[in-house]
C-alpha positions in Angstrom: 14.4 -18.7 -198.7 16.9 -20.2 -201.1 18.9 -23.3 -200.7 22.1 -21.4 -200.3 20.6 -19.2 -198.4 19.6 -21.8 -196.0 23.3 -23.2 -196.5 24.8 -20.6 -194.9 22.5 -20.0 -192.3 23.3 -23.6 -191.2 26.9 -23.2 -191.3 27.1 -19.8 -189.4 24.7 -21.6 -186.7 27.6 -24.4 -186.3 30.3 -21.4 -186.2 28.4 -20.2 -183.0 28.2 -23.1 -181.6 31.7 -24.4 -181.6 33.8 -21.2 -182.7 34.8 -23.4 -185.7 34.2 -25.3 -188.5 36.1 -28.1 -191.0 36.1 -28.2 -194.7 35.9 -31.7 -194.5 33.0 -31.7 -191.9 30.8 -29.8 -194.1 31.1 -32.0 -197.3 30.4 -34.5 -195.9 27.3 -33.0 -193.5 25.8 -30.8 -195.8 26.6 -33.3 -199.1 28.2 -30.4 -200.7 31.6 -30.0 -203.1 34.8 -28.6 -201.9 34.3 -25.5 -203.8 30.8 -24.5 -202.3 32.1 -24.7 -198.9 35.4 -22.5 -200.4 33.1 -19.8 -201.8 31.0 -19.9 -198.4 33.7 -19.5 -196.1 35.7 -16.4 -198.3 32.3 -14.5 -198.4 32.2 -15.1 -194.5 36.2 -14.1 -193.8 34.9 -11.2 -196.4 32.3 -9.6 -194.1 34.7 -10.4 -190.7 32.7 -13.4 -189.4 35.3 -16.3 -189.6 38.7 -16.4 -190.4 40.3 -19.1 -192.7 43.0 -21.4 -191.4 44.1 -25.1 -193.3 41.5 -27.3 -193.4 38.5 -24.5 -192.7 37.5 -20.9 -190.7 37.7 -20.4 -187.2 35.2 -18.0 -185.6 36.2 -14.5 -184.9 37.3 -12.5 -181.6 33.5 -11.1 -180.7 32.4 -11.9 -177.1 29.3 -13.8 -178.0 31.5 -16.2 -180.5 34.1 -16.7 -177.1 31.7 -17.3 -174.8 30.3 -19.8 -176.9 33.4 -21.6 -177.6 33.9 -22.8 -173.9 37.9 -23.7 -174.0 37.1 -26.5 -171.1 34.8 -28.1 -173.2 35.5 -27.8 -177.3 38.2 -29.0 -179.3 39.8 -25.9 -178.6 40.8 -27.0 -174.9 42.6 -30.4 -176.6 44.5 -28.1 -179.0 46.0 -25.9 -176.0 46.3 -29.0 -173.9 48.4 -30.6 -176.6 50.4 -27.6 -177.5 51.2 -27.2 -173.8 52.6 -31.0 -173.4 54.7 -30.1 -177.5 56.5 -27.5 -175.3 58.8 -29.9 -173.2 60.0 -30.8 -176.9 61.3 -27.3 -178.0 65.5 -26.7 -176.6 67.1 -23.6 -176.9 68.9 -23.5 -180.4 67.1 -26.1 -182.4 66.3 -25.9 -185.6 62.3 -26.9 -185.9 59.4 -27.0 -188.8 56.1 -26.3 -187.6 53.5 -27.2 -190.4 49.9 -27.0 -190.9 46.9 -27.6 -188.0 45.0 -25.7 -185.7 46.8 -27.4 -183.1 50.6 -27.2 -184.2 49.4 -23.3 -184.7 48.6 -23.3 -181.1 51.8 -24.6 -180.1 53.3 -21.7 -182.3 51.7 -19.3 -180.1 53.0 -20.2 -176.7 56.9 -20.3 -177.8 57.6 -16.5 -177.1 58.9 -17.0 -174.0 61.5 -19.8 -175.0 65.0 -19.4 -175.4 65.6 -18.7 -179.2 65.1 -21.4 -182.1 65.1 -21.0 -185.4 61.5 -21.8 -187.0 60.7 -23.0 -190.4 56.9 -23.1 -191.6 55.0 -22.9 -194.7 52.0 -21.3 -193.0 51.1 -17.7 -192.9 49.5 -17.9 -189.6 51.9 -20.1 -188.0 54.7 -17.6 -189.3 53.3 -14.3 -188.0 52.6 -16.1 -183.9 56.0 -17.7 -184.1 57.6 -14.5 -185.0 55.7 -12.6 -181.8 58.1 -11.0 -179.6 61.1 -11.2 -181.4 62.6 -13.9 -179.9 63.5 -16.3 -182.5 64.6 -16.7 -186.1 61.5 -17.4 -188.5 61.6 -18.2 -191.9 58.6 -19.0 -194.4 59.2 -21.0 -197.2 59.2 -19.7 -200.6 56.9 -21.5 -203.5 53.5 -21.0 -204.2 51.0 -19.8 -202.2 47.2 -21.5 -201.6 45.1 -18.9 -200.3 42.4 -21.5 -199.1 45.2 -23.2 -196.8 47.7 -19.9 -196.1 50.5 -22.4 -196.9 53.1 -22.0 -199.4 53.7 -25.8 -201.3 55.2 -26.5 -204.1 58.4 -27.9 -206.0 60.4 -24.1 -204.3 59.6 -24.7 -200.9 60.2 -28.5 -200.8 64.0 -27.9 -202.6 64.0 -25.3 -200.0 63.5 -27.9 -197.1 65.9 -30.3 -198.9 68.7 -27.9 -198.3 68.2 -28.0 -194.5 69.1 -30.0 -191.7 66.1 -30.2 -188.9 66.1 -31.1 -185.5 62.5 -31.3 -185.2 59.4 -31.5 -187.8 56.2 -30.8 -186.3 53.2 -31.0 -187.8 49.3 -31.8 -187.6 46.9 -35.1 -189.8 43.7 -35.7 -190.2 43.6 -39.2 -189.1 45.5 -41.9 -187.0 46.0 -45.1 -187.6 48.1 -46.8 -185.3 48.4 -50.2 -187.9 48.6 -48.0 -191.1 50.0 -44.4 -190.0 48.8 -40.7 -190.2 46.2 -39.5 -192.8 45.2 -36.5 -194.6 42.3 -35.0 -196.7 44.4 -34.0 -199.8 47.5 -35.5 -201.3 49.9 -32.3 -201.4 50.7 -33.0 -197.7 52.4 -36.3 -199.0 55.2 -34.5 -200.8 55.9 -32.4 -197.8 55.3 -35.0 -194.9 58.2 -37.3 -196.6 60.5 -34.5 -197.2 60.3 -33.6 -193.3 60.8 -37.5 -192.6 64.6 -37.5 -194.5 65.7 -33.7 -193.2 64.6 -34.2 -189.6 65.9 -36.1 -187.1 62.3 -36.9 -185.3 59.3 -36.4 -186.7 56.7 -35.2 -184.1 52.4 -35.7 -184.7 50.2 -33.1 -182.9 47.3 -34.8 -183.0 43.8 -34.5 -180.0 41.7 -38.2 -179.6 39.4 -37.2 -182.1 41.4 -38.3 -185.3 42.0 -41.6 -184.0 39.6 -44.1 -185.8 38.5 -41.5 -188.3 39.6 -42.1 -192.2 41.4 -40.0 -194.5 42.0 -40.5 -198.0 45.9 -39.7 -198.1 48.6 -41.6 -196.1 51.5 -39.0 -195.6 53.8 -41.1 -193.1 53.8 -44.9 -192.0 54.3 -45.5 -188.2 57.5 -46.4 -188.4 58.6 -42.5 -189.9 57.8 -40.5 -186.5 59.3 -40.5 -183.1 56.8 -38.6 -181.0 52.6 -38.5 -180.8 51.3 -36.3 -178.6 47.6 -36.3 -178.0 45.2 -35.3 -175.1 43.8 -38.6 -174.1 45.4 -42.4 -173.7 44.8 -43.9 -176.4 43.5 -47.6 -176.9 46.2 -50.7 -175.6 45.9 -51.7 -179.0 47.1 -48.7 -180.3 50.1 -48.0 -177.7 51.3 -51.9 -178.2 51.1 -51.3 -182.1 52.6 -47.6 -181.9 55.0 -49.4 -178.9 56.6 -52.2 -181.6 57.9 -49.2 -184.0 58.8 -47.3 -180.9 57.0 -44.3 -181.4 56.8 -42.6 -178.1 53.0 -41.6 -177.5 52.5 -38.4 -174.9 49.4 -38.0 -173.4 47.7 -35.4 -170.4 49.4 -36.6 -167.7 52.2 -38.6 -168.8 55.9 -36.8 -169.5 57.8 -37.3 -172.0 60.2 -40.3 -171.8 
C-alpha cells in the first residue's frame, strides 16, 4: 500500500469520526505541507465525500457520517451553541459582516427568521445560508476569489469594505489570547480583521473553548479592538480579569449578554 495511499485512508478515518477535519490539524499530525493536505481534500470534495469550508472539509450529509458526528458531543454542538447565544446580537436593520469560520457560518444559518439586516461576507458559504429565505439584503464582496477558503480577499474587496459603515463585524480565529489577542493560521486575515476594526462599531469574536491556549502564527486584532467574545464555556479568571481591564464583554452558555 503506498504512503499516500495510507495518507488518505487515515484522513477519511478522522472524517468519520468527527464529521470534520482542519487543515492545520493535519500538518501538523500527519507532518505533511499545506499543499498535500490541499490536493487530498479537492480529490475528496471531487468524489462527494467532504466538502471544503476555510480552514478544511467538513463531512458530507450521508447517515453514517451524521450519526457519527454526535452534535451533543463534537465541536459541532459548541459551534451551534455559540451561534445560538451570537443571535441576541443581531437587531432588525443593522448593517453586519459575517466573515470566515465554521462557527460564524453557523450563526449564518439560523438568521432566517430575523427581522431584515443587510449582510456583508466574503464567504461563499456564508453568502448562500444568509441569503435563505429571502429575508434580508446580502452582499458578497467583490476581489479575488481562493477556492481553498471560498472567500473572496484582496485589495477590491477591502476598498469595498472601506466604503461602508458597519454596525457589527463578526467573525471567527484560530486562537485566543486573552494577554496578546486573536490569532490566525495565515496572514491575509490581518488585512481584513483591521479593516472591520475602523468600519465597525463593535467587533464581535465567535470563538468555542478549544482555541483558548492554542497558538497561531498571525495576530489579526489586539484585545483592546473587539467589544464582544462569545464562546461555549467560562473561560479562566485570568482570562475574564485580563479580557475585563479592556472591557471586552465575554458571553458564555448561560450568561446573557450585558
Amino acid at each position: 500500500m503506498s504512503s499516500s495511499h495510507q495518507r488518505r485512508k487515515q484522513i477519511l478515518s478522522m472524517i468519520e469520526a468527527t464529521g470534520e477535519v482542519r487543515t492545520r490539524e493535519l500538518i501538523e499530525m500527519l507532518g505533511i505541507s499545506e499543499e498535500t493536505v490541499r490536493r487530498d481534500l479537492k480529490m475528496f470534495e471531487r468524489s462527494g465525500r467532504v466538502v471544503r469550508v476555510h480552514g478544511g472539509a467538513v463531512a458530507t450529509g450521508e447517515p453514517k457520517l451524521l450519526a457519527l458526528a454526535s452534535r451533543s458531543t463534537s465541536q459541532a454542538g459548541q459551534k451551534d451553541d455559540i451561534a445560538s447565544m451570537a443571535l441576541s446580537l443581531l437587531k432588525p436593520g443593522q448593517n453586519v459582516f459575517l466573515g470566515g469560520g465554521s462557527t460564524v457560518l453557523a450563526l449564518a444559518r439560523r438568521i432566517s427568521a430575523l427581522p431584515k439586516m443587510r449582510i456583508v461576507t466574503n464567504m461563499i458559504d456564508t453568502c448562500i445560508a444568509a441569503a435563505e429565505g429571502g429575508r434580508h439584503e446580502v452582499s458578497l464582496l467583490g476581489g479575488n476569489f481562493n477556492a481553498d477558503h471560498r472567500s473572496v480577499m484582496g485589495p477590491l474587496a477591502l476598498r469595498t469594505l472601506e466604503e461602508q459603515l458597519l454596525d457589527l463585524a463578526i467573525i471567527g480565529v484560530n486562537a485566543v489570547d486573552p494577554e496578546r489577542g486573536f490569532f490566525d493560521h495565515e496572514e491575509i486575515g490581518q488585512s481584513l480583521a483591521a479593516t472591520l476594526a475602523r468600519q465597525a462599531e463593535k467587533v464581535v469574536i465567535l470563538a468555542d473553548h478549544t482555541k483558548f491556549d492554542v497558538r497561531a502564527r498571525f495576530r489579526i486584532l489586539p484585545p483592546q479592538a473587539i467589544s464582544v467574545l462569545v464562546t461555549d464555556r467560562i473561560p479562566s479568571a485570568r482570562a475574564l480579569e485580563l479580557f475585563g481591564r479592556v472591557r471586552v464583554n465575554v458571553i458564555w452558555a448561560g450568561r446573557k449578554p450585558s
